[in-house]
C-alpha positions as CSV (number, residue, x, y, z in Angstrom):
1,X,-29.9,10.9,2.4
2,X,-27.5,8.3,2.7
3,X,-24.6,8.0,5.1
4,X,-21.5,9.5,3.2
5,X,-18.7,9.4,6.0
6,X,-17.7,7.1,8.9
7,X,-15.0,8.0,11.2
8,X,-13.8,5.1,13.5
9,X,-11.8,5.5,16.3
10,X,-10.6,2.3,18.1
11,X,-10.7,2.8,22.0
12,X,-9.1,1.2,24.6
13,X,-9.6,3.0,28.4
14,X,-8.8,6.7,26.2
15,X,-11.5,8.5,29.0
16,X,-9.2,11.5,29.1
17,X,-8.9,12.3,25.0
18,X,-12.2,10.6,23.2
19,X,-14.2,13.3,24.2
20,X,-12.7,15.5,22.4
21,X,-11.3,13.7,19.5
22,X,-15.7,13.1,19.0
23,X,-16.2,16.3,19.3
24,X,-13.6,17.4,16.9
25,X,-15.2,15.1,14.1
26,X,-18.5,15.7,14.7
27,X,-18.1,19.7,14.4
28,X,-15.8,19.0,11.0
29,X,-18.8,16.8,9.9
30,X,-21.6,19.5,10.8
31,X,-19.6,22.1,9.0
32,X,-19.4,19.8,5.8
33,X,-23.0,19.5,5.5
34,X,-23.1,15.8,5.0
35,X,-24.3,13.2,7.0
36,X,-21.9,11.9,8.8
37,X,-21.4,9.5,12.4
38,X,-18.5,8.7,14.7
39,X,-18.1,5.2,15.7
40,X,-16.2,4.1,18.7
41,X,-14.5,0.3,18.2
42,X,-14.6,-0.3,22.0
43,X,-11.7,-2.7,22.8
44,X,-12.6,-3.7,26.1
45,X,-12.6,-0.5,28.5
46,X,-12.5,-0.5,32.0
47,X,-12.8,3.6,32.5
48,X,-15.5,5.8,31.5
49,X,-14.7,5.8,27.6
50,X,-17.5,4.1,26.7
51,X,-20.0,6.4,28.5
52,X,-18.3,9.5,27.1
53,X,-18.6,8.0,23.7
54,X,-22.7,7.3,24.3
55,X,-23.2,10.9,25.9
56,X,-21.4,13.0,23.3
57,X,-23.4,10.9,20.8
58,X,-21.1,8.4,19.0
59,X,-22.3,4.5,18.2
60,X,-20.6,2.3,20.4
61,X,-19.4,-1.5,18.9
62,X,-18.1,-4.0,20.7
63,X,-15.1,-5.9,20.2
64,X,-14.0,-8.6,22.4
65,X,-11.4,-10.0,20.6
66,X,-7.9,-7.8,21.7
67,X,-6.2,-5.8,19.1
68,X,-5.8,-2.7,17.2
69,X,-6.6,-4.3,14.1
70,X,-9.4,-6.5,15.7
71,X,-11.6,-3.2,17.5
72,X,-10.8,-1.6,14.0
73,X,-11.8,-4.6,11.8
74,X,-15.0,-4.4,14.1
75,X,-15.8,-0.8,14.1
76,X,-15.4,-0.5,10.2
77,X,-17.3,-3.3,9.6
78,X,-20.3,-1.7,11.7
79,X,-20.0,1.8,10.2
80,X,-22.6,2.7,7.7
81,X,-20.6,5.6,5.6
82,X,-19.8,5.0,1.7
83,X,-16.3,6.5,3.1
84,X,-14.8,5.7,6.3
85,X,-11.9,7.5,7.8
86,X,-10.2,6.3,10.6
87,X,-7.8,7.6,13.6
88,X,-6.4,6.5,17.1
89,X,-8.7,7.8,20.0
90,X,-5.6,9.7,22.2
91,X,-6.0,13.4,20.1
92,X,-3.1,12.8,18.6
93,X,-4.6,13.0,15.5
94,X,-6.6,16.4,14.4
95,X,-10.0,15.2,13.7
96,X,-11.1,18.7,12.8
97,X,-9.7,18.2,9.4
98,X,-11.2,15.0,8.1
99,X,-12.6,17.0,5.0
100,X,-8.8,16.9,3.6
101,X,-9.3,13.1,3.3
102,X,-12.7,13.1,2.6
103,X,-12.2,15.2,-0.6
104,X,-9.3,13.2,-1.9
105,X,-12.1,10.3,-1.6
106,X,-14.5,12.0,-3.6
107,X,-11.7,13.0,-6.4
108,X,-11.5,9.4,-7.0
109,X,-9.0,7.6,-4.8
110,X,-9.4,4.6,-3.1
111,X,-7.3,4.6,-0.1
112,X,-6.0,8.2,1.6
113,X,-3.1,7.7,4.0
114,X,-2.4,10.2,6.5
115,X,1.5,11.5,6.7
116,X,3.0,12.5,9.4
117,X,6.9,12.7,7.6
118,X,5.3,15.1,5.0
119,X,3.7,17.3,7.6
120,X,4.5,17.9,10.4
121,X,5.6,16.6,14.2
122,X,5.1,18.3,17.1
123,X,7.9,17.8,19.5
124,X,7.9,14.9,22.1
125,X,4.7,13.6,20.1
126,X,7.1,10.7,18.4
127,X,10.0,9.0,20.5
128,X,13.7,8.9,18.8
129,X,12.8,5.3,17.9
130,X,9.9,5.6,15.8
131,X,11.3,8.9,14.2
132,X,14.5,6.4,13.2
133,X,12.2,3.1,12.9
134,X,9.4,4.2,10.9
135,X,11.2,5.4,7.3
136,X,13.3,2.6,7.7
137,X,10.2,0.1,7.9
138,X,8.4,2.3,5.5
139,X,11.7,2.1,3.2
140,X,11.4,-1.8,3.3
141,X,7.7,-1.8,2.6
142,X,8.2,0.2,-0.7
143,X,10.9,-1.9,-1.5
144,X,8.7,-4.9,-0.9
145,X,5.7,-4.2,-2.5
146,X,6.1,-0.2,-4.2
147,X,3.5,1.1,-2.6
148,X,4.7,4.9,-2.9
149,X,3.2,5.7,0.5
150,X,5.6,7.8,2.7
151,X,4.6,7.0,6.4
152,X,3.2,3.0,6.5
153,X,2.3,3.7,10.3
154,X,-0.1,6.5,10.5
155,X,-2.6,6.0,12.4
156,X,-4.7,8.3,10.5
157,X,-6.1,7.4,6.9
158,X,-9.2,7.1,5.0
159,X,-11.1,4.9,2.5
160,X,-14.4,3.4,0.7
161,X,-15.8,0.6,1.9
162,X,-15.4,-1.4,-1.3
163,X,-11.8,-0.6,-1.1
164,X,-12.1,-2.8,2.3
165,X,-14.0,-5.5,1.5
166,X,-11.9,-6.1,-1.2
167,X,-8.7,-5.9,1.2
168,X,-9.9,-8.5,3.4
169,X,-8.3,-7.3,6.2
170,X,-7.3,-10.3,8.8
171,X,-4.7,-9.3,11.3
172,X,-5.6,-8.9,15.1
173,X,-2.1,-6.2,16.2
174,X,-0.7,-3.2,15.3
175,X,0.4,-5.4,12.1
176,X,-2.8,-4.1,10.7
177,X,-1.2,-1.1,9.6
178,X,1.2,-3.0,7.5
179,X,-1.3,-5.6,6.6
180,X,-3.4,-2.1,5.0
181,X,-1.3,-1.1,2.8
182,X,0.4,-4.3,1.5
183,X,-3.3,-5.5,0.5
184,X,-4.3,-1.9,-0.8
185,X,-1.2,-2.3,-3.2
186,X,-2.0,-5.6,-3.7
187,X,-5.5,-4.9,-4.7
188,X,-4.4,-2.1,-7.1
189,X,-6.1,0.1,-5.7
190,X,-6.1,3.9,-6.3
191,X,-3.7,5.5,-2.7
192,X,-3.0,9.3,-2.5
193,X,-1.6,10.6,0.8
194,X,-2.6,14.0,3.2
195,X,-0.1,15.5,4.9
196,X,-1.1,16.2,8.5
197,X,0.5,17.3,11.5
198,X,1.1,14.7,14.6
199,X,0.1,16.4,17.8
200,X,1.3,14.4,21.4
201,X,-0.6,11.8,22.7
202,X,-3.2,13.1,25.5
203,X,-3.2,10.3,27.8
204,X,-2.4,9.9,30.7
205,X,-1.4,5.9,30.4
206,X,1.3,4.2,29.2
207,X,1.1,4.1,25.1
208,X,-0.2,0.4,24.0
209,X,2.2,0.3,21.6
210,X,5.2,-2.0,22.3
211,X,8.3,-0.6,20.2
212,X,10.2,-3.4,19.5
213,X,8.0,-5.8,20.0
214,X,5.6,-4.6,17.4
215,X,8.5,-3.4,15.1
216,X,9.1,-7.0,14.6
217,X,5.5,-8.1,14.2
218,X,5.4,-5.7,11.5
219,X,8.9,-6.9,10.3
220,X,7.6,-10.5,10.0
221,X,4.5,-10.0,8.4
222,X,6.4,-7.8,5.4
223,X,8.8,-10.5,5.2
224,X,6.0,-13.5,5.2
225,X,3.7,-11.6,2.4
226,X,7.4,-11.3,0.8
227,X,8.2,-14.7,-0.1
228,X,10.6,-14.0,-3.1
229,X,12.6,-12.1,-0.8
230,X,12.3,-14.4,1.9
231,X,13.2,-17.4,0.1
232,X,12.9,-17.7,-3.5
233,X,15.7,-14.8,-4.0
234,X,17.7,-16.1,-1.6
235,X,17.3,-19.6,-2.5
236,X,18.3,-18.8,-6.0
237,X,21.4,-16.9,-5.3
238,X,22.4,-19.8,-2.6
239,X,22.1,-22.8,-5.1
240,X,23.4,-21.2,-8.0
241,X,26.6,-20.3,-5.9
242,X,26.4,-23.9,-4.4
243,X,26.0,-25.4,-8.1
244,X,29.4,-23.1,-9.1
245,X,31.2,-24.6,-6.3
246,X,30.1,-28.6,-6.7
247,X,30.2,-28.4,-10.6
248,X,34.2,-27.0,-11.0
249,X,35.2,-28.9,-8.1
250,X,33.4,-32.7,-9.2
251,X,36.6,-33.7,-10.8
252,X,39.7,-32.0,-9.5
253,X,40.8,-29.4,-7.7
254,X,41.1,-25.5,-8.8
255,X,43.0,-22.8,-7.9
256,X,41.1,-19.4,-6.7
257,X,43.8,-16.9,-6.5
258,X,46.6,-18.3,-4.7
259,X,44.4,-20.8,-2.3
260,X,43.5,-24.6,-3.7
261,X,39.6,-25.1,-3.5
262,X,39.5,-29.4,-2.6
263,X,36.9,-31.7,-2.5
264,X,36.4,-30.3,1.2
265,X,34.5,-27.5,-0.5
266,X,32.0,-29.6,-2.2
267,X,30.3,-30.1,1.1
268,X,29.9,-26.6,1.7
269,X,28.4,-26.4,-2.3
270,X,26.5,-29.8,-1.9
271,X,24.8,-28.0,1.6
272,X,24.5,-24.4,-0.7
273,X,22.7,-26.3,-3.1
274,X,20.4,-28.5,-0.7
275,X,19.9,-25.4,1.2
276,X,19.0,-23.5,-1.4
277,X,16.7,-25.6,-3.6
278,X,14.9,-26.0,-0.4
279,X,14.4,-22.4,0.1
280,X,12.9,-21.8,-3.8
281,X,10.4,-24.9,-3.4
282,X,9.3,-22.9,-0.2
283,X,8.7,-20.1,-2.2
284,X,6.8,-21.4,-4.7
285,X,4.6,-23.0,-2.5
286,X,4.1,-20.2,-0.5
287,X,3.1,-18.0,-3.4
288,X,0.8,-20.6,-4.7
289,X,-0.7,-20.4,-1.6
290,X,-1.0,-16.5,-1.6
291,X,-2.1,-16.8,-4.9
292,X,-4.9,-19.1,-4.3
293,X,-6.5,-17.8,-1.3
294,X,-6.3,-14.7,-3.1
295,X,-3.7,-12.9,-0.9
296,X,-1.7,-12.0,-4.2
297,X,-4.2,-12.8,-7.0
298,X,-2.1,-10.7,-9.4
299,X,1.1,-12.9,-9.6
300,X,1.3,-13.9,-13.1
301,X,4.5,-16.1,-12.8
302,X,2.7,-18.2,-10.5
303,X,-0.1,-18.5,-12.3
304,X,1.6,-19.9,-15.3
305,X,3.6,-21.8,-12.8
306,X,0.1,-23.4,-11.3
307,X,-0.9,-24.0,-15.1
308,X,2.3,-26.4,-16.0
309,X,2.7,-28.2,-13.5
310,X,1.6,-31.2,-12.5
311,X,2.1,-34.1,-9.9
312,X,3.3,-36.4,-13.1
313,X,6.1,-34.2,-14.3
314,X,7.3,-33.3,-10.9
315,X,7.4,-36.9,-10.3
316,X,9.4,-37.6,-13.7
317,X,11.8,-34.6,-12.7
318,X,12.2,-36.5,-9.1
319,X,13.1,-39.7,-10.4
320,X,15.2,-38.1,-13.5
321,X,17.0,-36.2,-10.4
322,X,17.1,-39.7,-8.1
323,X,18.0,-41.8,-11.7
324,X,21.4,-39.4,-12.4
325,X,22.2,-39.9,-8.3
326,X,21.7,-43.8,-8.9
327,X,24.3,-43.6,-11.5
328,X,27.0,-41.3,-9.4
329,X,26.4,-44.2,-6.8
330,X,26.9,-47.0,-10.0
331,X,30.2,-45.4,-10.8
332,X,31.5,-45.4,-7.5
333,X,30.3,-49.3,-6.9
334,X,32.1,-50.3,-10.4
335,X,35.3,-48.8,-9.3
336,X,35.0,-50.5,-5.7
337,X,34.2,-53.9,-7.7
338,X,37.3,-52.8,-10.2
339,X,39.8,-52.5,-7.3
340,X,39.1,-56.0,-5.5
341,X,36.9,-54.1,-2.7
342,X,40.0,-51.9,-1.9
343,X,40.4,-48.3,-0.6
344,X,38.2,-45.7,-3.0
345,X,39.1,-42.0,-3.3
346,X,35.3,-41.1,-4.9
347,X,34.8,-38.5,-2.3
348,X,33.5,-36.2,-4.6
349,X,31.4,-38.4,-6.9
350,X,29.6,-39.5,-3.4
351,X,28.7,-35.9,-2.5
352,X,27.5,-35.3,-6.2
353,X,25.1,-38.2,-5.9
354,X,23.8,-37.8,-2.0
355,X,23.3,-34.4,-3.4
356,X,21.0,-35.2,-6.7
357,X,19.3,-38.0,-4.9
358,X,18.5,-35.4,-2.0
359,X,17.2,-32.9,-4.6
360,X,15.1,-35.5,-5.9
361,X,13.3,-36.4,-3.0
362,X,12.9,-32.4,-1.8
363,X,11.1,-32.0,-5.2
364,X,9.0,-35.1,-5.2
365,X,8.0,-34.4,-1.6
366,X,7.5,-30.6,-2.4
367,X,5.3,-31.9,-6.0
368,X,2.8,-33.8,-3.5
369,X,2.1,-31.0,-0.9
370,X,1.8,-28.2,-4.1
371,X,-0.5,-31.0,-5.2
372,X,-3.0,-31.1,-2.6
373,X,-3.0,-27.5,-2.8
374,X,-3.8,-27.4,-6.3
375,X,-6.8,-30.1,-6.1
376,X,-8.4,-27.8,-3.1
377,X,-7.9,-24.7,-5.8
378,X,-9.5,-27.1,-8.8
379,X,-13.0,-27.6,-6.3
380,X,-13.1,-24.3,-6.0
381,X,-12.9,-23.9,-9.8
382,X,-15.7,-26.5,-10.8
């Protein structure tokens, strides 16, 4: 019979709870009637973990390499289940009822998350800052990437092993959590939740995880597998309000309300604009590059994008862009030559052209470097 279920618990010096979080599973998995192991993702213990593990029969793996997502990166990749549930080592997590995930598996789904927020929480088991920070950073994470999921930091959550390898998890921290369920969405895959109830760490250690600090590891890895919101949104909102204020103000001054917008203005639109082209071409590239490393292999905007363009026509747009700054600059020279060399009030025709001729080069710069990265993607093609 093959091995149906895995369940992986990643360990680091957990001598006082992995006893009987082992026990736990492998009593749930007798009573199943499947064959079933528990694998301990050993993360560099210094107690007895390791020989509790071994005695109470649970394969050990080794993983040198720190990091909650490294020892579980590890351990799954060493499990021999069709299904592999995982679930931190410190009994705060009720192994004894693995068949609620394992059922959801066999009804079809892909990924099972754990939730604590539609369960239960047993007091003192989750400090005021977690209760405040994890819906908010689950909020964001939905809003991201609508995944639906209700509680993006369990600890406790379940899955095929084709619905891993095709997440290609990467990330070492506690980011793995995040890093799960961005690629699981990515990947389309099938999600259904269990709710659960979150007992109190056992330990008698300090927890590993560092609140703030890995609140903003998980911050910045949303936000950097976000690029539209981290720059293309932006950068589209910042240049079309720094075009609005350099366009009515080229010629002459306006009114807004009872205040006079000047030329002084136009250097605040001509560094809106800069600013904020520079932000989109960052986008795009960054997309490209999630797109062809496979990251985000469903975007379909960028892969039009990556269809039409090419190094020619981003060069034609640069020079167009650089051209139209020349002849800002032109103006400005024929009305120096027209005045005998004299004193020039052309303040706003020179930010208009520093502006376009900076535009240009941005985008013929930006045109090489998406270049390269589209020759790498056309070898891989051949």
């Amino acid at each position: 019979m093959d091995m149906l279920l895995s369940v992986v618990m990643p360990c680091l010096n957990e001598e006082k709870t992995i006893g009987i979080c082992i026990k736990k599973a492998n009593e749930a998995i007798k009573n199943m009637g499947i064959k079933g192991e528990v694998v301990i993702a050993d993360n560099g213990s210094t107690d007895n973990s390791v020989n509790i593990a071994v005695s109470l029969g649970a394969r050990v793996v080794h993983q040198d390499k720190k990091g909650y997502g490294m020892a579980l990166i590890k351990g799954i990749k060493e499990s021999k289940g069709r299904y592999v549930i995982i679930g931190d080592s410190d009994d705060s997590y009720d192994f004894s009822r693995i068949e609620d995930f394992l059922k959801k598996l066999t009804e079809g789904n892909d990924v099972v998350m754990g939730s604590r927020l539609r369960g239960s929480i047993e007091p003192g088991a989750m400090s005021l800052s977690h209760r405040i920070g994890n819906p908010v950073m689950t909020w964001l994470l939905n809003l991201l990437f609508n995944t639906g999921v209700s509680d993006i930091n369990c600890g406790m959550r379940a899955f095929s092993k084709d619905a891993f390898q095709k997440m290609e998890l990467k990330h070492a921290g506690m980011e793995f959590a995040s890093e799960f369920v961005i690629r699981a969405s990515k990947e389309r895959l099938r999600m259904s939740e269990v709710p659960i109830h979150y007992y109190r760490a056992g330990r008698n250690r300090p927890p590993h995880l560092r609140t703030f600090k890995d609140g903003w590891r998980h911050l910045r890895f949303m936000l950097i597998y976000s690029p539209s919101l981290a720059y293309l949104f932006p950068g589209v909102i910042i240049f079309t309000l720094g075009f609005l204020i350099l366009g009515r103000g080229l010629y002459a001054p306006f009114r807004l309300g009872p205040v006079v917008i000047d030329y002084h203005f136009n250097f605040l639109g001509s560094l809106a604009v800069i600013i904020g082209f520079q932000l989109c071409t960052t986008g795009l590239f960054a997309r490209s590059f999630a797109y062809i490393r496979g990251f985000d292999k469903y975007d379909t905007f960028i892969e039009r994008f990556i269809r039409n363009f090419s190094l020619e026509r981003g060069a034609v747009l640069s020079i167009a862009l650089m051209g139209l700054s020349m002849l800002f600059f032109g103006i400005i020279l024929f009305k120096w030559l027209a005045s005998g060399f004299g004193p020039l009030a052309e303040t706003r025709n020179a930010i208009t052209a520093v502006t376009l001729f900076v535009l240009g080069f941005q985008y013929l710069t930006f045109s090489f470097f998406i270049s390269m990265l589209l020759m790498d993607y056309d070898k891989k093609d051949d």
